[in-house]
C-alpha positions in Angstrom: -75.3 -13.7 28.5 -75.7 -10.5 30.2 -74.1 -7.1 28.3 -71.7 -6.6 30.8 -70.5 -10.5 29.4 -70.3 -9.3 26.1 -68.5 -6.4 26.0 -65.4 -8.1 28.4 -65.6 -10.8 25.5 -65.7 -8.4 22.9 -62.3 -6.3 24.2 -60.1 -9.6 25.3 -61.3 -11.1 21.4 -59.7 -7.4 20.0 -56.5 -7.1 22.1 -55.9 -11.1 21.3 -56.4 -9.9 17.2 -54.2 -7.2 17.9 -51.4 -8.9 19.6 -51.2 -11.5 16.8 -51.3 -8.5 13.8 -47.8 -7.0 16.0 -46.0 -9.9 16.3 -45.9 -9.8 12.6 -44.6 -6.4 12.5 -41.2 -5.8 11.8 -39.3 -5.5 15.6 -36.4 -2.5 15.3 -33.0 -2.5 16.4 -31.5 -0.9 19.6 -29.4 2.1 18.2 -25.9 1.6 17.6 -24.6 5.3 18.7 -21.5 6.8 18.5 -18.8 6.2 21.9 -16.4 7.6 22.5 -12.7 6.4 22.6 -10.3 6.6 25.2 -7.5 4.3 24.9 -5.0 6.8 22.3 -6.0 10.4 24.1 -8.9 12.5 23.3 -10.5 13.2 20.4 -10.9 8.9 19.3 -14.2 7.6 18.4 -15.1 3.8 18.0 -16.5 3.2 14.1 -19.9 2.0 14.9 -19.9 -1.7 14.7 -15.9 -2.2 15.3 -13.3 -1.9 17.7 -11.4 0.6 15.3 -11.2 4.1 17.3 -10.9 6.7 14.9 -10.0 10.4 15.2 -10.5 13.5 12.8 -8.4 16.6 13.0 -7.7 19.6 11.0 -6.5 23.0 10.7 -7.0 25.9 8.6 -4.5 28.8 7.8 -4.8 31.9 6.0 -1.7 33.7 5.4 0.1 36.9 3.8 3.6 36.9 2.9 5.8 39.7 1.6 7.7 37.4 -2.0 9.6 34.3 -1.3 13.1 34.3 -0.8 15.5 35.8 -3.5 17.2 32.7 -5.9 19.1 35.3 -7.3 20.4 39.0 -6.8 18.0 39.9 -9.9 14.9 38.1 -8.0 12.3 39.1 -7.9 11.5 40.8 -11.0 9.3 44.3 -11.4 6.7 41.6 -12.5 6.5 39.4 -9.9 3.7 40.0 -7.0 5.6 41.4 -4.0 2.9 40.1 -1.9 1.2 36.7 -1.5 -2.0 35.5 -0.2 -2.5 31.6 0.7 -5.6 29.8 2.4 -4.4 26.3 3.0 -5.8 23.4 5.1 -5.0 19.9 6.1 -6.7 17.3 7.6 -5.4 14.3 9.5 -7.6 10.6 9.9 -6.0 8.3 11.8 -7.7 4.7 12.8 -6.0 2.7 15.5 -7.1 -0.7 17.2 -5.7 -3.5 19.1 -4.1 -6.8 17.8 -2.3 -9.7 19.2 0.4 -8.1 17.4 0.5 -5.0 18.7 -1.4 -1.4 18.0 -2.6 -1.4 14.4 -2.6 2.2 12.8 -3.7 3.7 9.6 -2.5 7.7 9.1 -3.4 10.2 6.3 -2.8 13.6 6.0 -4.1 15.9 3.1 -3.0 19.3 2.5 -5.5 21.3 0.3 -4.4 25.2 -0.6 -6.1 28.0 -2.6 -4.3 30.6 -4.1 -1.1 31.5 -3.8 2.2 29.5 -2.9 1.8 28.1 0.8 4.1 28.0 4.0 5.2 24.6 2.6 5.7 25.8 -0.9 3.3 23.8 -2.4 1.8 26.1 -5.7 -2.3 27.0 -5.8 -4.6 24.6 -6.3 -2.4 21.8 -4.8 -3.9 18.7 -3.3 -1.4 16.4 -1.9 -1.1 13.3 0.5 1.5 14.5 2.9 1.7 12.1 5.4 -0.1 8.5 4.7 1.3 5.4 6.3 0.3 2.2 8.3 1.8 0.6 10.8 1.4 -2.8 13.2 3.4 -3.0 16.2 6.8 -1.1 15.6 6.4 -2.3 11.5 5.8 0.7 9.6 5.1 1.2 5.8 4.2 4.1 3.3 4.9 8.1 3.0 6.0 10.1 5.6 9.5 11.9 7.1 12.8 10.1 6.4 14.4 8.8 9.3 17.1 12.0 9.0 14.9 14.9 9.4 16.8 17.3 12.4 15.8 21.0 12.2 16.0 23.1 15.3 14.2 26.1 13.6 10.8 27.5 14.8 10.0 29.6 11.8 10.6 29.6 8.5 12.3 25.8 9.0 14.1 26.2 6.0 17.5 24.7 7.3 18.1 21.4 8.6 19.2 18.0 7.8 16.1 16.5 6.2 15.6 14.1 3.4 12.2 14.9 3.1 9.0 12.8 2.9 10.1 9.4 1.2 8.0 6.3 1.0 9.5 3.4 3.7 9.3 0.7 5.0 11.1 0.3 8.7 10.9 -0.7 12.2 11.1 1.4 15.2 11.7 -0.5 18.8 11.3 1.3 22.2 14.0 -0.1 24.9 12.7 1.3 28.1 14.0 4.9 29.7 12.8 7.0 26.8 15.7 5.3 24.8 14.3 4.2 20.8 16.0 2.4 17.8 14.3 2.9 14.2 16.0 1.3 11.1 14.2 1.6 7.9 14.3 1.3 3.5 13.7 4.5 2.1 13.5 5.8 -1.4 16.0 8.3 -2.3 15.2 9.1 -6.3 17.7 11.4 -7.7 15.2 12.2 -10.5 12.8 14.1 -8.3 14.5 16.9 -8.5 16.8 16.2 -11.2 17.9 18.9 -13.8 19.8 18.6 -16.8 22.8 19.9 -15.1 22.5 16.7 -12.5 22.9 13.9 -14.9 20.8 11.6 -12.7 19.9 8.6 -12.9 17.2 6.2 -11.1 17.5 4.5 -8.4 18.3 0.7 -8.2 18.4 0.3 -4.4 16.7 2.0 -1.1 18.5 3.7 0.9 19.5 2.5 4.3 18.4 4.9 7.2 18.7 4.6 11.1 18.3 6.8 13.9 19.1 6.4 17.9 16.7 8.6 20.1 16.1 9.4 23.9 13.8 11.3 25.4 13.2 12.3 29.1 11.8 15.2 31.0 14.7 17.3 30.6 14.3 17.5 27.2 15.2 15.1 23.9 18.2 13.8 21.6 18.0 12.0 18.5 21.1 11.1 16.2 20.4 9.6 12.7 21.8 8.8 9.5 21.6 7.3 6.0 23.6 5.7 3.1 22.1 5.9 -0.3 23.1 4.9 -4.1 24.0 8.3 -6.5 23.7 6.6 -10.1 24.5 8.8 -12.7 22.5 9.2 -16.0 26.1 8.0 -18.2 27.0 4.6 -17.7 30.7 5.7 -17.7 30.4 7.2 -14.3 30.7 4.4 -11.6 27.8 4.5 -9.3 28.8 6.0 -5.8 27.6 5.9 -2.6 26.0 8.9 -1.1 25.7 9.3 2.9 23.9 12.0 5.3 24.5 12.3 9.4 22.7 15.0 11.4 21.4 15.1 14.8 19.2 17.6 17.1 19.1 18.4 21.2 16.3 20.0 22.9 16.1 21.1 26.2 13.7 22.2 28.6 15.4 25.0 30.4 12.5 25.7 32.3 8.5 25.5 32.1 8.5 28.9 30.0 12.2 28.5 27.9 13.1 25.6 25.7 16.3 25.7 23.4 17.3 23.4 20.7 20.3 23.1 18.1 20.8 20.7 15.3 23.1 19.9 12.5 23.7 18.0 9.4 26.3 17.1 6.9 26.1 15.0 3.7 27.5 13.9 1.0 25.6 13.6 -2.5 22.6 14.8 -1.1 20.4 17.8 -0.7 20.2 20.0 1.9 20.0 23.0 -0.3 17.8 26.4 1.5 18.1 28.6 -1.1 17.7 28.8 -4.9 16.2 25.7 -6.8 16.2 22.7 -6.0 19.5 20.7 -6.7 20.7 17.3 -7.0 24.2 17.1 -5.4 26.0 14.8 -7.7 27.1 15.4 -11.3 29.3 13.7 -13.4 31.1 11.4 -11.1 31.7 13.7 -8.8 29.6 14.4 -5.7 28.7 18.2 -3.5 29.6 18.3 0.1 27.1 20.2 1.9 26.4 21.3 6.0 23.9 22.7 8.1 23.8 24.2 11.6 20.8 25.7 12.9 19.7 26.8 17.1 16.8 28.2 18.5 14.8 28.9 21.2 11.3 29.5 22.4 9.7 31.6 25.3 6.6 31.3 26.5 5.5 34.7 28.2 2.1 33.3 29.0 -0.4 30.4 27.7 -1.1 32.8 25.2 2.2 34.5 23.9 5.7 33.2 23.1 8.5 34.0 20.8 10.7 32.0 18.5 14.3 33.0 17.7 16.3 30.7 15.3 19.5 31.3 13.7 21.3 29.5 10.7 23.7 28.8 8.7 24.6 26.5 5.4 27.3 25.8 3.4 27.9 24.3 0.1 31.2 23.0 -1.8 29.5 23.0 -5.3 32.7 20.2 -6.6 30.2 19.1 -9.1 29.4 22.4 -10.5 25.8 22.1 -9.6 25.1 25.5 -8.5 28.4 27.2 -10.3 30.0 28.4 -7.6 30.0 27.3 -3.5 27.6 28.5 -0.8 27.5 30.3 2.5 24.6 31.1 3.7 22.6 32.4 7.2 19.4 33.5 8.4 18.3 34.9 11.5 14.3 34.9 11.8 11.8 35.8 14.5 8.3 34.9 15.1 5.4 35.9 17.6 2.7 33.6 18.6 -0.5 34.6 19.9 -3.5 33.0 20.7 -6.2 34.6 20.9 -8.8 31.9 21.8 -8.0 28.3 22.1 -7.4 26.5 18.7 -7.3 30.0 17.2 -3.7 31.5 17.1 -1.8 34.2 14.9 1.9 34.3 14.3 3.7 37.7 12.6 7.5 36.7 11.6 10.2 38.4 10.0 13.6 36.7 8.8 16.8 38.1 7.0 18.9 36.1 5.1 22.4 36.5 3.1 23.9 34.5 0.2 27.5 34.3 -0.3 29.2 33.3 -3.5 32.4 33.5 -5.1 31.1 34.8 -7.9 31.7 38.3 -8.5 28.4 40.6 -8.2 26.7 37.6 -7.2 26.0 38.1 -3.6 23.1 39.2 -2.4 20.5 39.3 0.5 16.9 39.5 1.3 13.9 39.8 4.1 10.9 38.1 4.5 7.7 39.3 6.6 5.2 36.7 7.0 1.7 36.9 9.3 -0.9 33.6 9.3 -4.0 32.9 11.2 -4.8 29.2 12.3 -7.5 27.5 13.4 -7.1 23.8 14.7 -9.7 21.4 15.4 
């Protein structure tokens, strides 16, 4: 055997040892990486390892406000701050995917503030699940807006037709043309905002909501209602039943002007803008209460437009709920700017006056607000 022999042998013989020492090595996996989503618009991600796309979305405002509205011609006191500051954030997850049954979608919404009482009054250090609801097909479950929820106001959306967030359970079809049917169970507790002037009682039955909608390029219309039980706290009140109406147009005048007017009526509800909040029943006998509200919005460029609302509310206080009856109206204005995208401030200013029939008890009051948002 020659040297030249040898050494071949000796390098096959230690790449042979060497191949059998890797294949007992442990082999890694390709990567799974992130991909993006584009089946339900941008921003969706798939969740590694399933065909769940999921998005993430936020905002954060900072605000200042001159004092909430007056309750009262004595509000607010020497004591009270005259000026607020707020930093509040939310942020939105929402998972959707495909079934043989249709889209399945989960939503939640959490609003976090700091300091201060926020744009949707919530008070500091508030953590709340605002929206957070599922849904398969047009089958939808859990917390979010009552079927009658009609405000055409831009700014300080303080009047409207609106039951508020209400857990449900309902169904919501789409019949071709931009023409929609929902029907839905929603809980309508007297006791959440009870006082001992309401003599409320629990509910023993959902209420019963619906709402017809159609929406085209010109612009929108939706028209909605709901019947609910009013159980009083004393068994010698029969229980009555409680019903709301509203609607709301929109329009799209032209690509910078849209306009939009709403309305609402109800009786043995709440539609109550100023002053606390109020049940609208009391011992047997039931408030009537209404709501008109218009405005409009023009955009002087992509980054400036203006909102104009005006208002107005009425309450025939039969129960003695607020001790006399209500007229009330705002008028409220509101600049938007952006100054980069997903970065815009808003200045707005709104005057309101109460009526009563009380004597001395009138009164009326402004309100400057200015916010900074960021959106993501």
């Amino acid at each position: 055997m020659n040297i030249k022999s040898l050494i071949l042998g000796s390098a096959a013989a230690i790449v042979a040892a060497g191949a059998a020492q890797a294949a007992d090595l442990p082999v890694a996996e390709p990567v799974d990486y992130v991909k993006v989503c584009d089946a339900y618009g941008a921003g969706y991600f798939f969740i590694p390892g399933t065909d769940t796309c999921l998005s993430i979305r936020g905002e954060v405002t900072f605000g200042m406000s001159s004092h909430g509205w007056k309750e009262s011609a004595s509000d607010p006191e020497r004591a009270d701050a005259l000026l607020d500051f707020y930093t509040e954030s939310t942020v939105t997850f929402q998972a959707m995917e495909e079934t043989e049954y249709g889209t399945l979608t989960a939503h939640i919404e959490v609003d976090i503030d700091q300091n201060g009482t926020t744009e949707g009054g919530e008070e500091n250090g508030d953590v709340n699940g605002d929206k957070v609801w599922l849904s398969l097909g047009g089958f939808y479950a859990g917390l979010t807006d009552s079927v009658v929820n009609y405000n055409a106001g831009n700014t300080y959306d303080d009047f409207g037709m609106d039951l508020g967030d209400v857990q449900a359970i309902g169904y919501s079809m789409a019949v071709g043309n931009g023409v929609s049917f929902t029907v839905a169970l929603e809980e309508f507790d007297q006791n959440d905002d009870a006082t001992a002037a309401t003599s409320a009682a629990g509910i023993s039955s959902p209420a019963f909501a619906a709402e017809v909608a159609v929406e085209q390029g010109w612009g929108s219309i939706r028209v909605g209602g709901s019947v609910f039980q009013v159980r009083y706290g004393n068994a010698v009140y029969d229980t009555d039943l409680g019903w709301a109406l509203g609607g709301i147009a929109s329009f799209n005048v032209t690509d910078q002007l849209s306009l939009a007017v709403s309305a609402g009526y109800t009786v043995g509800g709440d539609l109550n803008p100023v002053g606390p909040d109020i049940n609208s029943s009391a011992a047997g006998i039931m408030n009537e209460e209404w709501v008109v509200a218009a405005g409009l919005t023009y955009a002087f460029s992509d980054q400036v437009s203006f909102d104009l609302e005006a208002d107005y509310y009425n309450l025939d206080d039969k129960a003695g709920t607020m001790g006399t009856d209500l007229d009330v109206w705002q008028i409220a204005g509101e600049v938007n700017y952006t100054i980069v995208p997903n970065l815009t401030l808003k200045a707005r200013l709104g005057y309101r006056d109460i009526d009563t029939k009380v004597a001395g008890a009138d009164f009326d009051d402004m309100r400057g607000r200015v916010t900074i948002t960021r959106k993501f």
